[in-house]
N, C-alpha and C positions, 0 to 999 in steps of 0.2 A: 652679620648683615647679608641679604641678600647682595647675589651678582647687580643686578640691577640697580640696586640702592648704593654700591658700593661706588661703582660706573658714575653713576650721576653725582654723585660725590666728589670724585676726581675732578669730573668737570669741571662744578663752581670752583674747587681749589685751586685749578689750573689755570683757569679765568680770572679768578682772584687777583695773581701774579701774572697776567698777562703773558700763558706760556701757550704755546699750541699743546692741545689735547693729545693723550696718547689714543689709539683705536683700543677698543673694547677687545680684541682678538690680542694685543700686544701682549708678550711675556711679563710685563713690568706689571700688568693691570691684571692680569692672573694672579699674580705675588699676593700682590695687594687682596686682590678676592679672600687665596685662601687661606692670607694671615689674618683678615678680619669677621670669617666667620661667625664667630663668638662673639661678636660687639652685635650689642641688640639692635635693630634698625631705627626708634626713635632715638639715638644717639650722636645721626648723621649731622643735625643742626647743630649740637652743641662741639663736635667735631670740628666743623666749618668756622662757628662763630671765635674758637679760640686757636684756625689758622688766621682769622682777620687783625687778630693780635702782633703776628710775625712781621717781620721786615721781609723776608725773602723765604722763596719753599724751600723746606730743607731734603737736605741732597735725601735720607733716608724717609719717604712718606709714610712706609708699614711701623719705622720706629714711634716718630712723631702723631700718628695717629693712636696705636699703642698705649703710647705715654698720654697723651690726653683722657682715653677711656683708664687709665689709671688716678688720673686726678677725680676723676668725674665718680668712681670708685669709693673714693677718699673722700669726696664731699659730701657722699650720701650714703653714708654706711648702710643704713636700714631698705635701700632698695635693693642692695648687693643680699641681705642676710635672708640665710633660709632656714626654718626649724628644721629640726635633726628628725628623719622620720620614730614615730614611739617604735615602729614593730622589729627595727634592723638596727637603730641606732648611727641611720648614716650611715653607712658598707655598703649597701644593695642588697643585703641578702644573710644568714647567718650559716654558719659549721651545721651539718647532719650527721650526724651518726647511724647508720642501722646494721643491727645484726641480721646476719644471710642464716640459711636454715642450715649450713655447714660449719656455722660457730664461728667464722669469720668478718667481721667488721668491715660495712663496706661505708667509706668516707666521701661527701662531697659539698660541695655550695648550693645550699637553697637557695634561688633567688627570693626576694621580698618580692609580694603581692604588691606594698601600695607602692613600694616609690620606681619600683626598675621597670624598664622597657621593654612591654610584652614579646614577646616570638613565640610563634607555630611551634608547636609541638615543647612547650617545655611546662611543665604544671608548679603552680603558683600557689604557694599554699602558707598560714603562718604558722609561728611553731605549735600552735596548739593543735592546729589540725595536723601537723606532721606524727606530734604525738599518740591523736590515736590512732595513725594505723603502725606503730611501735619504730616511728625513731627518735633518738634523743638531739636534742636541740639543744647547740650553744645560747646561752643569754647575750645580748649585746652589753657588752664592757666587765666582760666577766672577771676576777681578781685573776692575776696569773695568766689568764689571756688561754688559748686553745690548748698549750702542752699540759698548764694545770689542769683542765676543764679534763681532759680523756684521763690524769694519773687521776683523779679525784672519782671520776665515773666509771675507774677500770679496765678503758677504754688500752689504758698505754701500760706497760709496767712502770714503777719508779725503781730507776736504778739502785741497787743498795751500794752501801760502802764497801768496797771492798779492802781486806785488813793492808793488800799490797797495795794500796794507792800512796803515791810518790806528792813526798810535803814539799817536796824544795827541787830545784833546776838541777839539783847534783846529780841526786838520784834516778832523775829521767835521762838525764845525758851517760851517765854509766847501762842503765837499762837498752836503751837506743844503739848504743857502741856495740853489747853485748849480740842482739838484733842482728844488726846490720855487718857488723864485722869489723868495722870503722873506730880505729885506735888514736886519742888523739889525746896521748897521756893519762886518761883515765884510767885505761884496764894498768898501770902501773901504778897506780894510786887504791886501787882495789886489791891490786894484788900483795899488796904491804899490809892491806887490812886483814887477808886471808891468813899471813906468814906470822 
């Protein structure tokens, strides 16, 4: 909501219950502003109409306002719902990949062309066009998600097994003690295994 819409708002509510008005410049009526930003402004009426429901204003107005646009929410699922954009999947944007001419991978976030919030100086492009001038683009909803997407494209190493990888807590806490220095019955329990 706008300042203004939110203001006049107040008003009839405060009226409502026959309270004196807070000034528009007030700390309280501030609150109130930049907690209800997000509430769309034809909302103000059905807002009002179900404080005419109350017995008395409630001490909290940002909660109980809140809580209204969450019923209001709730009663109309399909003006809340928005389709998933096709080109990002929802994110804003997808993974970029491009190789530097030093054979180093240089990683960052494309934004999406259709659904994100243009600025000066950032270039907006989908992955097709990212494609050809040679970087590699994540898909939105890829299986395994970005760590698979770079071991699958080369992008990352996959760790091998290693033969000394530790199966059980024992092993790691005898390893850790050896490390660290830190003897807390184990290296005597190793050391029966050596003898």
């Amino acid at each position: 909501m706008t300042d203004r819409n939110v203001y006049e708002m107040v008003c009839m509510i405060y009226a409502l219950f026959s309270k004196a008005t807070p000034r528009q410049d007030s700390a309280s009526v501030q609150a109130l502003v930049d907690n209800l930003r997000d509430i769309p402004d034809d909302l103000s009426g059905y807002i009002y109409r179900k404080f005419q429901d109350l017995d008395s204003l409630p001490q909290n107005l940002t909660k109980a306002c809140r809580g209204f646009w969450e019923t209001w929410k709730m009663e109309n699922p399909r003006s809340v719902y928005r389709e998933q954009c096709q080109t990002c999947g929802g994110s804003g944007g997808f993974e970029a990949y491009e190789k530097l001419s030093d054979g180093t991978v240089h990683h960052f976030f494309a934004m999406c062309p259709q659904c994100a919030a243009k600025k000066e100086g950032f270039r907006y492009l989908t992955p097709s066009q990212w494609e050809t001038q040679g970087v590699l683009c994540m898909p939105p909803g890829y299986p395994g998600g970005k760590l698979q997407f770079e071991y699958d494209y080369g992008i990352t190493e996959k760790p091998e097994d290693s033969p000394k990888s530790y199966r059980n807590m024992r092993a790691l806490k005898l390893l850790m003690n050896h490390r660290t220095g830190y003897d807390r019955g184990y290296a005597m329990q190793d050391a029966r295994k050596a003898s």
